[in-house]
matplotlib code that plots the C-alpha trace (Angstrom):
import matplotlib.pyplot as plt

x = [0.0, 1.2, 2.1, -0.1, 1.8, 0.3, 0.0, 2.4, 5.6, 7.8, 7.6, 9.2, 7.4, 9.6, 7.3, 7.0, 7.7, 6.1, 3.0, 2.1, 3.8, 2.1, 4.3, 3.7, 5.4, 6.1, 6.6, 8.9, 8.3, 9.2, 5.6, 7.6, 7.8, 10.3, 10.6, 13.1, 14.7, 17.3, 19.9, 19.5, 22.2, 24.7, 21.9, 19.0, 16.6, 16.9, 17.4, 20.6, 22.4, 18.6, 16.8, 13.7, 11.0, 10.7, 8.9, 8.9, 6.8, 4.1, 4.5, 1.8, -0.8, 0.5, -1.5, -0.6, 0.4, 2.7, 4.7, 4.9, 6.0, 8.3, 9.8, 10.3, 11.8, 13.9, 15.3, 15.0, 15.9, 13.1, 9.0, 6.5, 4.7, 1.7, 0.6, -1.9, -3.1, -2.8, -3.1, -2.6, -0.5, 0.5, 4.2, 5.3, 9.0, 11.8, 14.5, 18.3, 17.8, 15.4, 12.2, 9.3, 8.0, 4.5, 3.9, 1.0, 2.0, 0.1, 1.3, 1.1, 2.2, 4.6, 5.7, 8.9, 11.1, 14.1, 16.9, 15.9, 16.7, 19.8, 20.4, 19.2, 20.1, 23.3, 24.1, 20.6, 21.3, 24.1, 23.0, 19.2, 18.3, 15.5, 14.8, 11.9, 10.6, 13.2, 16.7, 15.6, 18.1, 18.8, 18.6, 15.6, 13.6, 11.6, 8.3, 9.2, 7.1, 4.0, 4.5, 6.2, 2.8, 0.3, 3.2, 2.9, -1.1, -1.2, 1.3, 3.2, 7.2, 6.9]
y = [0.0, 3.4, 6.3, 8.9, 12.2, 14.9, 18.1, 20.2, 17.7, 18.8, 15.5, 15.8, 14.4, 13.4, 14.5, 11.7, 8.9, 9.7, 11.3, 11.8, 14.1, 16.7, 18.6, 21.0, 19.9, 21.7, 20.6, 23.7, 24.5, 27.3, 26.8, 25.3, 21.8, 21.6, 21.3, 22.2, 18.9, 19.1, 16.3, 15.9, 16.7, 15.6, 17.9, 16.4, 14.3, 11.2, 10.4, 11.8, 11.9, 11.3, 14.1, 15.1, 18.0, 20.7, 20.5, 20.4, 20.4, 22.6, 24.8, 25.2, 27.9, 28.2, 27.7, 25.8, 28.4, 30.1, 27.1, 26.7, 30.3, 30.0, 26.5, 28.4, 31.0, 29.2, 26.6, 28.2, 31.8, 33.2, 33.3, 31.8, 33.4, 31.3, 28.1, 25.5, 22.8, 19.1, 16.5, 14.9, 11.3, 9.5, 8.6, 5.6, 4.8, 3.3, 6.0, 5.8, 5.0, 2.3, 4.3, 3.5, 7.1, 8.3, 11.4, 13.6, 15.4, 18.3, 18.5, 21.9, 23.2, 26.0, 28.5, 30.1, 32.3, 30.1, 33.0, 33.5, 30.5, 29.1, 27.3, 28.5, 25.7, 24.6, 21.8, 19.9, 20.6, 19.0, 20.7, 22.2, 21.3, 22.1, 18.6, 17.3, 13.9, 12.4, 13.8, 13.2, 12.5, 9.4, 8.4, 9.6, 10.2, 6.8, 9.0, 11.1, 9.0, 10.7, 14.4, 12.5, 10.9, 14.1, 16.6, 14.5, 14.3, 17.9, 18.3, 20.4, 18.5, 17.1]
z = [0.0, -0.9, 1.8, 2.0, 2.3, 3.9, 1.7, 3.9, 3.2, -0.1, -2.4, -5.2, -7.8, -11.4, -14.1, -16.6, -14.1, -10.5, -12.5, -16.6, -17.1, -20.2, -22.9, -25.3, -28.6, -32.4, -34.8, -36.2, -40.3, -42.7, -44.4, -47.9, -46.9, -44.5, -41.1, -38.2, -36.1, -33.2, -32.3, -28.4, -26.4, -23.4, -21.3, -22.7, -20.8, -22.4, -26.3, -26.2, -30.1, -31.4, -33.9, -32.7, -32.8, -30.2, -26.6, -23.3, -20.3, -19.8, -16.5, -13.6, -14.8, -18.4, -21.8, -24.1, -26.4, -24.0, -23.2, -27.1, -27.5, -23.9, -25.8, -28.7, -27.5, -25.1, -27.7, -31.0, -29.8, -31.9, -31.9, -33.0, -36.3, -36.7, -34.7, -35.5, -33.1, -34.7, -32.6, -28.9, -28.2, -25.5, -25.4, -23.5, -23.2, -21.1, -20.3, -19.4, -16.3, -16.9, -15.4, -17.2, -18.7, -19.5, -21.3, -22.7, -25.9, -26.9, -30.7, -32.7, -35.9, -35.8, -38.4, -37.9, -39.7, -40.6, -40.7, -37.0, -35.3, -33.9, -31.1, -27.5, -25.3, -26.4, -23.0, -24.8, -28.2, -30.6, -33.7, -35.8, -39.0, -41.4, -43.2, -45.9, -45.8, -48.2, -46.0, -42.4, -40.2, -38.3, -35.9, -35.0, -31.2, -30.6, -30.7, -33.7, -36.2, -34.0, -35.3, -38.7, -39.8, -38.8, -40.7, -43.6, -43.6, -43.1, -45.7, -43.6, -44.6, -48.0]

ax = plt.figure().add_subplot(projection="3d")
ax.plot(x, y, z, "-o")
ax.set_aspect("equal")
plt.show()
């Protein structure tokens, strides 16, 4: 039976593994077919050396959209100029350390200006790329193929 932990005590919780945790995810594009993929870093969570889209948790008491434009801003170094919601996923994994991982991913389409991004969070981030569907790079974030399949039905990367 679990301990029950009265509300004044700190516990703290590991988003993702203690609890779902809920992200708010882009999938970055220029709006002619391509899109924007990072190669995760010594710093990231988990996935290091894999390409992936951009996201991360959503903080206590912020929308959606301001995590995505926070996220953006944060990792990208630039803003958001249009965004479109697409769809939401569930992303169960195994991490590093062998913790079992559950996440809610709040998936949006997000139009950038490509000559304003670099790199904002160089400790997670190897290297940025703007890709179409036949140069992706591998190898690629074990829930990738989840904002992959949506980009390509919305024609978003072709």
């Amino acid at each position: 039976m679990n301990k029950i932990v009265p509300a004044i005590d700190k516990v703290d919780l590991r988003r993702g593994i203690d609890h779902i945790g809920v992200s708010a995810v882009s999938v970055v594009h220029d709006g002619k077919g391509k899109i924007l993929l990072h190669k995760r870093g010594k710093g990231a969570r988990d996935e290091r050396g894999h390409w992936d889209v951009i996201g991360g948790a959503i903080e206590f008491g912020e929308t959606i959209e301001e995590a995505i434009t926070r996220e953006i801003k944060e990792e990208l170094c630039t803003k958001p100029l249009d965004m479109v919601f697409l769809i939401v996923f569930d992303a169960h994994r195994v991490n590093q350390d062998k913790d079992k991982t559950h996440w809610i991913a709040i998936l949006y389409a997000v139009k950038v200006e490509p000559k304003t991004v670099k790199i904002g969070e160089p400790h997670k981030m190897d290297a940025i790329g703007w890709f179409g569907l036949k140069d992706l790079p591998k190898p690629p974030h074990s829930q990738l193929h989840k904002a992959l399949k949506v980009a390509m039905q919305t024609k978003i990367i072709i």
